[in-house]
TORKOL-4160 file (C-alpha; in steps of 0.2 Angstrom, whole numbers, padded with zeros to 4 digits, m for minus):
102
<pt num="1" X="m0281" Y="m0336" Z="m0371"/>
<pt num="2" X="m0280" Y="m0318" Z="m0365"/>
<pt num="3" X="m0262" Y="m0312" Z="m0366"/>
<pt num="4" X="m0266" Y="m0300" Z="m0350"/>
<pt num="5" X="m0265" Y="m0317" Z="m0341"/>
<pt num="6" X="m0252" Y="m0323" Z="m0348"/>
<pt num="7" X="m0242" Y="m0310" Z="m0345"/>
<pt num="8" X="m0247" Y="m0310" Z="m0328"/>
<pt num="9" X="m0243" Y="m0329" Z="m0326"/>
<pt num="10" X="m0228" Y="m0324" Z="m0334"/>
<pt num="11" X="m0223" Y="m0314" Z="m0320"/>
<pt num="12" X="m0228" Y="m0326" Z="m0306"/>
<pt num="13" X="m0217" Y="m0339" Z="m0313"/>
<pt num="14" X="m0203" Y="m0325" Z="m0313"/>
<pt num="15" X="m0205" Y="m0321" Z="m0297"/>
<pt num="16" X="m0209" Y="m0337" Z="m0291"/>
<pt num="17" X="m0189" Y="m0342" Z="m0298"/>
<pt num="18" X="m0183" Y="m0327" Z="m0289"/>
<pt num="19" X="m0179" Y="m0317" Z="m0305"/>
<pt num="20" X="m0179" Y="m0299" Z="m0308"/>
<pt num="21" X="m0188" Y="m0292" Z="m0324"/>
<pt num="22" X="m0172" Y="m0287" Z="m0331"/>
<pt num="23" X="m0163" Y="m0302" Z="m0328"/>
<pt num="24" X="m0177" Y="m0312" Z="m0336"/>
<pt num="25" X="m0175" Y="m0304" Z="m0350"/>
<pt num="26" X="m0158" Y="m0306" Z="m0351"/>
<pt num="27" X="m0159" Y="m0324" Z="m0351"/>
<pt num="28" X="m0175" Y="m0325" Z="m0365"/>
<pt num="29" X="m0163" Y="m0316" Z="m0374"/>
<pt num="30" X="m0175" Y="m0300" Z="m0376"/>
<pt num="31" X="m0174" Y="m0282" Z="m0374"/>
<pt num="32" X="m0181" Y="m0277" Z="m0354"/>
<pt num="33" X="m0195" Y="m0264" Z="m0363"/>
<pt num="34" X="m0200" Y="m0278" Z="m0374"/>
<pt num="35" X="m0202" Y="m0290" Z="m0359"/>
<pt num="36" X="m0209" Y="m0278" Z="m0348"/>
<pt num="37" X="m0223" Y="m0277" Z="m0362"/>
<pt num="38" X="m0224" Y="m0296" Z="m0362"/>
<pt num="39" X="m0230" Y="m0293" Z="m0342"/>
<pt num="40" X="m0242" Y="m0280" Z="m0346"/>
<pt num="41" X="m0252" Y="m0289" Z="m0361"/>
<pt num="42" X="m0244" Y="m0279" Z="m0374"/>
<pt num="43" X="m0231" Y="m0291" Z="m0382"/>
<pt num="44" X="m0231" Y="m0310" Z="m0385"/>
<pt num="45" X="m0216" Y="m0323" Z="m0383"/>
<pt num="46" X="m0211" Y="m0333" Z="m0396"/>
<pt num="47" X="m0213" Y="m0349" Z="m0400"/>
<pt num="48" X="m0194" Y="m0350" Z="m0398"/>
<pt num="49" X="m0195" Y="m0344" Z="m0381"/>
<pt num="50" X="m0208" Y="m0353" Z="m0374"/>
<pt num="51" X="m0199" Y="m0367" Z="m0379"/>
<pt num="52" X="m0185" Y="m0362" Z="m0371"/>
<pt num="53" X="m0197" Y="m0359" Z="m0355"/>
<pt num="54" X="m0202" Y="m0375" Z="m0356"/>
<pt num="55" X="m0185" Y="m0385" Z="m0357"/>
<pt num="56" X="m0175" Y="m0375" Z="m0348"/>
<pt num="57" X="m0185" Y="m0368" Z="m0333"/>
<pt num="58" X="m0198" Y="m0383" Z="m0332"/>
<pt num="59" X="m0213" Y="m0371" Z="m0337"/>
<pt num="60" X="m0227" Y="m0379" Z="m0339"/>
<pt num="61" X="m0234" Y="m0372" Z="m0357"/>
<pt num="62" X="m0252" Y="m0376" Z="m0353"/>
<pt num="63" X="m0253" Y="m0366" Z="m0339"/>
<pt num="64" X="m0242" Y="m0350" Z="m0344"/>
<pt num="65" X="m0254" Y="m0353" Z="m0361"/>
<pt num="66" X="m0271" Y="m0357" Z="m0353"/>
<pt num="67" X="m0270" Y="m0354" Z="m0332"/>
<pt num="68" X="m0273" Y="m0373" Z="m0333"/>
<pt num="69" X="m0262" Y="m0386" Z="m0327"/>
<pt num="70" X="m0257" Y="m0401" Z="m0336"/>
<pt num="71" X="m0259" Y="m0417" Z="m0329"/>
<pt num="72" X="m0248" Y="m0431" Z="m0327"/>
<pt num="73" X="m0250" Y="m0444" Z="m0339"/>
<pt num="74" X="m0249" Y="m0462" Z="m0331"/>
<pt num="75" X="m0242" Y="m0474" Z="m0344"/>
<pt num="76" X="m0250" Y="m0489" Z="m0333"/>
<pt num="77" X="m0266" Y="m0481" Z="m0333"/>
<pt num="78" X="m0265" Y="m0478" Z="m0353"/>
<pt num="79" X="m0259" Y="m0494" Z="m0356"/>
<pt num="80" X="m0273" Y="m0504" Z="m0343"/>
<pt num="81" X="m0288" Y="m0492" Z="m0356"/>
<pt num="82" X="m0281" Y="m0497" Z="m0371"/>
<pt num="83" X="m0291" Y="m0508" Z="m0385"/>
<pt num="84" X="m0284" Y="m0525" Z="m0383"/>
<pt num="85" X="m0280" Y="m0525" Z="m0402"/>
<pt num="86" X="m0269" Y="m0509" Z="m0402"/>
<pt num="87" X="m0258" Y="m0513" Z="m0387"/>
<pt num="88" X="m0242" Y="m0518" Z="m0402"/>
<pt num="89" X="m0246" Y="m0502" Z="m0407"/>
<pt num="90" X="m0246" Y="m0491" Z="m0393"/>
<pt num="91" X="m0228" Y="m0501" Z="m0386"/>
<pt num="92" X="m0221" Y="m0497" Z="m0402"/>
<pt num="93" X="m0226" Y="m0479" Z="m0401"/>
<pt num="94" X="m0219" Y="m0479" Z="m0382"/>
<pt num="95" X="m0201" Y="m0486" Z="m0389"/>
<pt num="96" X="m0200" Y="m0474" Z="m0404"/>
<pt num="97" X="m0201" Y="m0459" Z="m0392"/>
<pt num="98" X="m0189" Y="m0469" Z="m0382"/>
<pt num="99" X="m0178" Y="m0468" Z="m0395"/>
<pt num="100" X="m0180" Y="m0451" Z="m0400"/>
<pt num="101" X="m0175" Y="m0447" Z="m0382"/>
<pt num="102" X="m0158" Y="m0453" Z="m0383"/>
């Protein structure tokens, strides 16, 4: 992971959501010369703020992280390559998270 790149997928996203540097920063919470470092490879975010990224603005965290995009996990596809033996399992695991989501 090269934090040049991030920085620079950073900024994408920014622009991408129509945001200034300085009203980005306002809404991570940060100081703009700390932010603008973020853009140029000099700084790092947070865990706090990625997480905030993430839930709040929809980033995906593999790509800001990596340049690589996540892909869509298709629960029938999952559930169809399943063991035969850990289906229970993998049900129950699908209705804890269900839970925890309420």
């Amino acid at each position: 992971m090269h934090i040049n790149e991030i920085g620079q997928r950073l900024k994408d996203i920014r622009k991408k959501n129509g945001y200034t540097q300085e009203a980005f920063s306002e809404l991570l919470g940060i100081s703009l010369n700390y932010y603008g470092k973020i853009e140029r490879g000099e700084g790092r975010l947070s865990i706090e703020k990625l997480i905030f990224l993430h839930e709040k603005m929809n980033v995906d965290l593999n790509f800001l992280l990596t340049g690589n995009k996540s892909q869509a996990m298709d629960f029938y596809s999952v559930l169809a390559d399943c063991p035969k033996e850990k289906v229970f399992d993998f049900e129950q695991l699908i209705r804890y998270a269900q839970n925890l989501y309420r």
